[in-house]
N, C-alpha and C positions, 0 to 999 in steps of 0.2 A: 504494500500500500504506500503510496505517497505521502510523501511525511506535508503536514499542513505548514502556510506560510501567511503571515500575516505583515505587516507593515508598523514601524513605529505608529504612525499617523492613527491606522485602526485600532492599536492596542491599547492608545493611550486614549483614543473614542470611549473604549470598557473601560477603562481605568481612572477614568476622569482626571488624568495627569496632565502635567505641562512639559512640553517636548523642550529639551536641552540639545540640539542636532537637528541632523538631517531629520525630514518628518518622513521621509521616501524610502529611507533603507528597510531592507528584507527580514526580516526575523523569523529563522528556521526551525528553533530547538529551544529549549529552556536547561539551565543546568548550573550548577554549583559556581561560585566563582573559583575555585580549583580547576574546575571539569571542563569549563565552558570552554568552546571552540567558535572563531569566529563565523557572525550569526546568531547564535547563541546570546538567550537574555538570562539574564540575574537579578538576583534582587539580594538588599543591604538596607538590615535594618538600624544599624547603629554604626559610629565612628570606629569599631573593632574590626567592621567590615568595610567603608568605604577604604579605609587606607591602600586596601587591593587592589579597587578598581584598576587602578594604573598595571599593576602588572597583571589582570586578569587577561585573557583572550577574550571575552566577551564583547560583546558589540554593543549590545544595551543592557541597558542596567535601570530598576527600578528603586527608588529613594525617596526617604520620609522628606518632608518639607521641613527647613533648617536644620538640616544634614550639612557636612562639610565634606568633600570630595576631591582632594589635591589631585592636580594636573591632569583634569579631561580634556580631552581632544573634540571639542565640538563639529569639528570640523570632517571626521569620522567616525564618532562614535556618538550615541546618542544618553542620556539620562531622564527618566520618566518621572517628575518630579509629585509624587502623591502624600495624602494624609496616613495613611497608613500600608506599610509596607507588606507584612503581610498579607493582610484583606486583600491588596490588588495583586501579590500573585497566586492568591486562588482563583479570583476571576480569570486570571491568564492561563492557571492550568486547564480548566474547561474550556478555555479557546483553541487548546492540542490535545484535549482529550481523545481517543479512539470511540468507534463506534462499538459500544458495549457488547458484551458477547454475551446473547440470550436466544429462549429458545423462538422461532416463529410465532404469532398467532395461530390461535388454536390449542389442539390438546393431539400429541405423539399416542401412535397407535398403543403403545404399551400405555397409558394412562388408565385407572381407575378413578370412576367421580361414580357415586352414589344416585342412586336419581332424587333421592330427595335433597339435594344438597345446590345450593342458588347461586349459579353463575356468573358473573358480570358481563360485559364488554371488550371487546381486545384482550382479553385477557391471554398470556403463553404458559402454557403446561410442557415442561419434558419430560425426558423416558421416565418410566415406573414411578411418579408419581402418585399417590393414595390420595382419594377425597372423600371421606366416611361422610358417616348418613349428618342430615341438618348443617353440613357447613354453608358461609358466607364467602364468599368470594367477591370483592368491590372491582370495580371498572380499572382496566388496563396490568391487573395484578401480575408479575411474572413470577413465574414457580419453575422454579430449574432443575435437575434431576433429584431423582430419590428423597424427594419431599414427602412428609404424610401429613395429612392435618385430621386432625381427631375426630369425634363428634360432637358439633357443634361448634366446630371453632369459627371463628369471624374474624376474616383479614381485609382492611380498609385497602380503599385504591390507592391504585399508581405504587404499592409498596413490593417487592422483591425479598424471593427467599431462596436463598443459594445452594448451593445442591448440600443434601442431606439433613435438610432442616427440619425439627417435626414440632411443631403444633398439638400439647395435648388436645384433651376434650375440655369445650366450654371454657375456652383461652380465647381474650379478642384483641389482636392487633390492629392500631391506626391505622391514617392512610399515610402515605408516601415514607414508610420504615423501608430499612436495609438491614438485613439478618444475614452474616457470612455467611460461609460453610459453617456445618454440624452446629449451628444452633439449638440450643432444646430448650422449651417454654413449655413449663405445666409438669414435669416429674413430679413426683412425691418430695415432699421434704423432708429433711432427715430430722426424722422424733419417735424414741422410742422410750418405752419405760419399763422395767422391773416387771415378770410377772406376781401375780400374788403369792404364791409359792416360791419366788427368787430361784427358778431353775434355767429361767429366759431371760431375755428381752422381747416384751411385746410392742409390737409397730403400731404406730400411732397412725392411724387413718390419715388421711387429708383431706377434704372434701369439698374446699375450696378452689377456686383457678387466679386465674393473672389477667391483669387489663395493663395494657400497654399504649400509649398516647400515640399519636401524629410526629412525625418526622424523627424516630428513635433509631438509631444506629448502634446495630449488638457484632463484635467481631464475633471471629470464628471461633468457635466453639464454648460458645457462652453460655451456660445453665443458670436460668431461673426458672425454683422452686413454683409450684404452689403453695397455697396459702390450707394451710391447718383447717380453718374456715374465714369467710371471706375472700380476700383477695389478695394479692402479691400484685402491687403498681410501681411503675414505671414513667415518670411524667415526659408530657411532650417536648419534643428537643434533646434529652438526655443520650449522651454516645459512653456508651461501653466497651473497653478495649477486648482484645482475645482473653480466652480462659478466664473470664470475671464470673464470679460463683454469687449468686442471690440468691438469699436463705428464703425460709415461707413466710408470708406475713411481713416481708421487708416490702417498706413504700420509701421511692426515691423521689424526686420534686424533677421540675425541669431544668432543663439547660445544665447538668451537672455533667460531668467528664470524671470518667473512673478508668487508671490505666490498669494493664495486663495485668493479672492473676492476681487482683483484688478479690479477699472474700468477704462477704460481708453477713455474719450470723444472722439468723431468725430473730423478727420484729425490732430489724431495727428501722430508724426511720431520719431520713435523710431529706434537709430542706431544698431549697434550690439555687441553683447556680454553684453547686460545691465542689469543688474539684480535687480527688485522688489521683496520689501518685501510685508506681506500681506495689506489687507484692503487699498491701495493705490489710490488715485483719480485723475485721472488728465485730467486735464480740457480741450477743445477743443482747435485745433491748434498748439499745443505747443509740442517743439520740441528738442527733447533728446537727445544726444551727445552719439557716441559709448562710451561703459565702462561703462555707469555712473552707481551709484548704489544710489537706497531709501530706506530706511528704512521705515520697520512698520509704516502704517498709516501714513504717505503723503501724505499732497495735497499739490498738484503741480499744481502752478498759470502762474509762468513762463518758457523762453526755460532754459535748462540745456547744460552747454558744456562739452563739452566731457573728459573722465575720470574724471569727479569730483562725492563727494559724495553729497546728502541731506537727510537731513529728516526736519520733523515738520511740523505744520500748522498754515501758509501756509508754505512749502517747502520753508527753507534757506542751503545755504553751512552747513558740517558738523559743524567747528571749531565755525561755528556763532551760530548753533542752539544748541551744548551743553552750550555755552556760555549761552544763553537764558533761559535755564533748570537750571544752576546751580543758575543764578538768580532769579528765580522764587523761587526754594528751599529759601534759606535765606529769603524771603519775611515776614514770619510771626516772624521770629527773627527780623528784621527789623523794623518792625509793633510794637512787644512788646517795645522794645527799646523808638520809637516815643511817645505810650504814658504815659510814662516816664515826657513827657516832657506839660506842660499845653500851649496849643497853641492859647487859646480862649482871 
């Protein structure tokens, strides 16, 4: 396929930038300012990164307004001068996006759908697809191989589920969600208790399912639980990185961001706009303040109030837990010092 080509002039049309150059030059490719080959645009969001420009290969280059940029060559190279440097090059990576690899309109001879089960519009079905009895299916929905959706489940339009993704029973997803590969929504959630006789562990039913909001984004291989009773949510906007574990009975708010192999225990409950770092844990019940942010590898024992930061383990306030790291550092300078000293 032909790689797509755009023009300063047009890029900075999407980007609502002010052209530093040529407005006519070609822009072929998008790529690190390491990587870039001329042609090739970049983008620099701060004076750590403009200092390159000069020796990048790149041809254009995208930059916050009141940025400092030594020694551009206007005269060959261009600078797209924008508010905010990220934001415009996500607009620019959908400018070179490929055409998504999905399956046709319609449903692959190997598909199973239920008769009782309500179909939409343009919707695409690939190979061995399952659609049990009573599901919902919204207009333009793509379902890519080895999907099941349960009975009763309900998936909002224009949303996508990647191959091997299953849909329990009476789980409803929004419209326009993105679920990787091996998604799973609606298992049982892990509760078991003592039999009366203490010979077992007896399994706690679950009986409840998961409601999942509008434009949610779950990597690959994401599990959330059902709900004990009630439900296990998920607010709209919220993007979930790979392997992110949601216990039963956990409700997350919107817009929040939770990287890889975050898990997050049963009934906890998370405000909105909060954002986790990776490998995060946190433990049942406990309860999270819109804003807050964890860092990397937290466990979190207690509730968090809102706009505050933590990290550590177990999870303190920021200003206490570098405090703790920087003590911990000195320790062995500490150490040598003491035996210094004959204490016997």
């Amino acid at each position: 396929m032909q790689p797509l080509q755009h023009t300063a002039a047009s890029i900075a049309k999407v980007i609502d930038a002010k052209i530093e150059g040529p407005a006519d030059i070609i822009c072929s490719g998008v790529a690190s300012l390491e990587q870039a080959q001329q042609g090739d645009l970049t983008f620099m969001v701060n004076a750590k990164y403009t200092k390159h420009w000069e020796a990048s290969k790149a041809t254009l280059g995208i930059v916050p307004i009141g940025a400092t940029v030594p020694n551009h060559d206007s005269a060959t190279r261009v600078l797209l001068w924008v508010q905010d440097a990220d934001v415009a090059i996500a607009r620019v990576l959908r400018m070179f996006q490929a055409e998504p690899d999905r399956p046709e309109i319609g449903a692959h001879e190997s598909v199973s759908i239920s008769p009782s089960a309500s179909i939409g519009k343009e919707v695409r079905f690939g190979p061995f697809v399952i659609i049990e009895k009573d599901v919902v299916v919204g207009d333009g929905v793509c379902i890519h191989g080895n999907v099941r959706l349960g009975r009763g489940a309900k998936v909002g339009a224009n949303t996508t589920l990647h191959a091997g993704v299953v849909i329990g029973h009476d789980c409803i997803i929004g419209a326009e969600c993105l679920f990787h590969a091996g998604v799973v929504i609606g298992a049982d959630g892990f509760g078991y208790c003592p039999s009366d006789d203490k010979t077992h562990l007896m399994k706690i039913p679950h009986i409840g399912n998961v409601l999942i909001g509008d434009h949610v984004e779950l990597g690959a291989n994401v599990c959330v639980d059902r709900a004990k009773f009630s439900a296990t949510k998920i607010g709209s906007g919220t993007k979930l990185d790979n392997l992110v574990q949601v216990g039963h009975n956990v409700i997350i708010g919107q817009n929040c961001v939770i990287s890889a192999t975050t898990a997050i225990g049963g009934s906890v409950t998370i405000g909105s706009w909060v954002q986790i770092g990776g490998n995060v844990g946190i433990a049942p019940h406990v309860v999270i303040g819109d804003g807050v942010k964890l860092g990397a590898k937290s466990g979190v024992m207690h509730d968090i109030p809102a706009g505050e930061s933590w990290l550590g383990v177990p999870a303190v306030p920021l200003k206490e837990g570098l405090r703790q790291w920087s003590a911990v550092r000195k320790l062995p300078e500490l150490i040598a010092k003491l035996k210094k000293f004959d204490l016997k």
